[in-house]
C-alpha positions in Angstrom: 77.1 -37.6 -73.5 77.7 -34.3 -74.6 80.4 -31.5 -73.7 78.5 -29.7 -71.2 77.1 -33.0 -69.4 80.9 -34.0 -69.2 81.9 -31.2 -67.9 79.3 -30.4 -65.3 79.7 -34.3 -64.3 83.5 -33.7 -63.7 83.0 -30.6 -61.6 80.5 -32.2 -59.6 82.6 -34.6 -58.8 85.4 -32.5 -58.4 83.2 -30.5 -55.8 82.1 -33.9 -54.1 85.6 -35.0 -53.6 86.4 -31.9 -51.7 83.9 -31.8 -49.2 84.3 -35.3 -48.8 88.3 -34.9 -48.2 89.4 -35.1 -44.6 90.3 -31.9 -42.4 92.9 -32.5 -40.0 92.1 -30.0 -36.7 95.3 -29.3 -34.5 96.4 -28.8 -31.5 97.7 -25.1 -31.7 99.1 -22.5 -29.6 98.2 -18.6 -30.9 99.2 -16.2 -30.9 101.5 -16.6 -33.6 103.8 -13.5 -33.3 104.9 -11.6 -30.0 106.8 -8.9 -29.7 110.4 -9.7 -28.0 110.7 -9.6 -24.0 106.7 -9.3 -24.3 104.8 -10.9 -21.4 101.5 -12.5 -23.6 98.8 -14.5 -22.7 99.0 -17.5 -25.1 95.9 -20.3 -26.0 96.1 -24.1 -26.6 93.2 -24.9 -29.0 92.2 -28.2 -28.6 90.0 -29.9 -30.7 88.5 -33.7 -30.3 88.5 -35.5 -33.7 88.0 -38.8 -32.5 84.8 -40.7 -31.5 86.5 -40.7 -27.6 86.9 -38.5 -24.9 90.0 -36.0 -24.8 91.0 -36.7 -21.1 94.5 -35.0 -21.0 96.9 -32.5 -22.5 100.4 -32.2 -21.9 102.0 -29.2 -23.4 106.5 -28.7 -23.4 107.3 -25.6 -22.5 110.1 -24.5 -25.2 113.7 -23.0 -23.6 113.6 -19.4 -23.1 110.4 -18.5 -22.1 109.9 -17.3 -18.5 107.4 -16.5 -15.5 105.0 -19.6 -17.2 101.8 -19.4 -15.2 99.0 -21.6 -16.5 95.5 -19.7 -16.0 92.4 -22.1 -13.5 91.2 -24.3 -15.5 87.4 -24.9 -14.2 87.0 -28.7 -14.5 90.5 -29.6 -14.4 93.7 -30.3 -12.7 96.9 -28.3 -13.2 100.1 -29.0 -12.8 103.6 -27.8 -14.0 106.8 -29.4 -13.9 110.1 -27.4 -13.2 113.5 -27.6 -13.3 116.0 -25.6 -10.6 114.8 -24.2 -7.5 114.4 -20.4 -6.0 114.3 -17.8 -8.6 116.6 -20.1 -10.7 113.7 -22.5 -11.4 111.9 -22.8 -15.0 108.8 -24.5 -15.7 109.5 -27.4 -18.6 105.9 -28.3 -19.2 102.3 -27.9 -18.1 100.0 -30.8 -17.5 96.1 -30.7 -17.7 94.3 -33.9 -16.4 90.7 -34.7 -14.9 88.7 -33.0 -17.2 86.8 -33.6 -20.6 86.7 -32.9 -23.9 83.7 -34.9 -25.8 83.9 -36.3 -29.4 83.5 -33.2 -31.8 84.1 -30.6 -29.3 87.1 -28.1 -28.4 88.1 -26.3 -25.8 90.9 -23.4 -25.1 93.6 -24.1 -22.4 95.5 -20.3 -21.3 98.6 -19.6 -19.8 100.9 -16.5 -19.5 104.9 -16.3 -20.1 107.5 -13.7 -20.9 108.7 -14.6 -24.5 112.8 -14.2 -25.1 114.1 -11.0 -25.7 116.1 -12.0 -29.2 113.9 -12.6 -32.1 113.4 -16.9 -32.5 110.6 -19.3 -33.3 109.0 -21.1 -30.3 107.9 -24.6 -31.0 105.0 -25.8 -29.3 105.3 -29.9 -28.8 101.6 -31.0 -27.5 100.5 -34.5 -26.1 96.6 -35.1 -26.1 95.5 -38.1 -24.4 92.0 -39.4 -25.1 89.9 -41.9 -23.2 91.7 -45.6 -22.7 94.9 -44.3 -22.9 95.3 -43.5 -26.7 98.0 -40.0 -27.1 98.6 -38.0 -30.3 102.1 -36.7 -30.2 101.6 -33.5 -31.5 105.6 -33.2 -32.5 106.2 -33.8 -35.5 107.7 -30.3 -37.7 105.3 -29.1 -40.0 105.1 -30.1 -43.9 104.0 -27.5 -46.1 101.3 -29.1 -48.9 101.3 -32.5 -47.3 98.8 -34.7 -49.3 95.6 -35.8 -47.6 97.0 -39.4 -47.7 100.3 -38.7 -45.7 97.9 -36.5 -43.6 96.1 -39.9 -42.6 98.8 -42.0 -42.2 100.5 -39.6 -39.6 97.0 -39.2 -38.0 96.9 -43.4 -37.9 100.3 -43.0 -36.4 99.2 -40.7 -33.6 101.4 -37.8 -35.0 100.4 -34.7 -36.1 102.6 -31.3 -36.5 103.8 -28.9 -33.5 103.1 -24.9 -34.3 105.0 -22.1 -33.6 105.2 -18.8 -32.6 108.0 -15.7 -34.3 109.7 -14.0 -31.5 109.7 -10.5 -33.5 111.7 -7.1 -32.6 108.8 -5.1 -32.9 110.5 -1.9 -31.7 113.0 -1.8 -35.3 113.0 2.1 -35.9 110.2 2.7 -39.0 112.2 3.4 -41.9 112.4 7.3 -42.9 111.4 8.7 -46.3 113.5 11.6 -46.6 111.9 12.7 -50.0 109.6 15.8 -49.3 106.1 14.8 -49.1 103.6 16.3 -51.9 101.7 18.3 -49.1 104.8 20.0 -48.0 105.8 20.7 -51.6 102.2 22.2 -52.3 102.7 24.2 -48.6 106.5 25.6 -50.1 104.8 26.7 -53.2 102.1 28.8 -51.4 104.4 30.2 -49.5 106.4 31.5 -52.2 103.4 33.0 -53.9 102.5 35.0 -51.3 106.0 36.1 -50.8 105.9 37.4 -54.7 102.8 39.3 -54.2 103.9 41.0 -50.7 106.9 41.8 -52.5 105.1 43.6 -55.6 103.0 45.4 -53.2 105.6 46.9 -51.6 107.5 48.0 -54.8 104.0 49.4 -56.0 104.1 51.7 -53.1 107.2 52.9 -53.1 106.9 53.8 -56.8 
């Protein structure tokens, strides 16, 4: 076999290898940055990887957040746990049951919230239940270049990793330049010129 067979044999099989890796889909909450103190509409994405119903999705709301409203959900019940009472109470987590998501399908859960005012990181901890009982604990912090194999066993394992969302100031004053810009630079040099020439003229007169 010569050079060019080899080599178009390995990349094919390279190429093969990578479609036939696995791709893990997560349970995620976007957006991914908010402004501090910002009230935001957030989305669970939630897809089905398994050859079973998703039935359930239990979602812990992270301390900090306020006013937690979870949006109708047509097709599904929705219910929200809470801790304190009166205007002293805060919603811990947010519990969708009754509905359906079929194998190979996704589906968007919303809610609102008031994010803290101090920049942080929210971490979203999700628990999807599928049909017979079965949860994946979405929970687990998240491992930069994880290998495909540790991938499966934490999938095997009924873990997978929680995301999160950057509390950022986004009202930080914009740094100033104070150099002069070149359009005010050519603007100061015009101006000069026709100072010089309105300056000749006049001489020229008086002489």
């Amino acid at each position: 076999m010569n050079r060019l067979c080899r080599t178009s044999l390995i990349t094919s099989l390279v190429l093969l290898l990578g479609i036939a890796s696995p791709v893990f889909a997560h349970v995620t909450v976007k957006p991914a940055q908010v402004g501090a103190a910002a009230f935001q509409t957030f989305t669970i994405g939630v897809p089905n990887e398994k050859d079973i119903p998703t039935v359930a999705l239990r979602l812990v709301i992270p301390d900090g957040l306020h006013h937690v409203s979870p949006n109708v959900k047509p097709g599904w019940n929705v219910t929200v746990k809470k801790t304190g009472d009166g205007e002293d109470a805060m919603v811990t987590e947010i519990n969708w049951t009754g509905g359906s998501i079929p194998s190979g399908q996704r589906d968007d859960f919303l809610f609102s919230a008031q994010v803290p005012a101090t920049e942080t990181k929210l971490q979203w901890k999700a628990y999807q239940t599928y049909q017979g009982g079965q949860i994946v604990s979405w929970d687990q912090a998240p491992v930069t270049n994880m290998s495909d194999e540790d991938k499966e066993k934490m999938e095997q394992q009924g873990l997978g990793p929680y995301s999160e969302t950057s509390i950022v100031n986004d009202l930080k004053p914009a740094p100033t330049d104070s150099a002069p810009t070149s359009s005010s630079n050519t603007l100061s040099i015009a101006a000069l010129a026709i100072s010089v020439v309105a300056l000749g003229a006049t001489f020229k007169r008086k002489s």
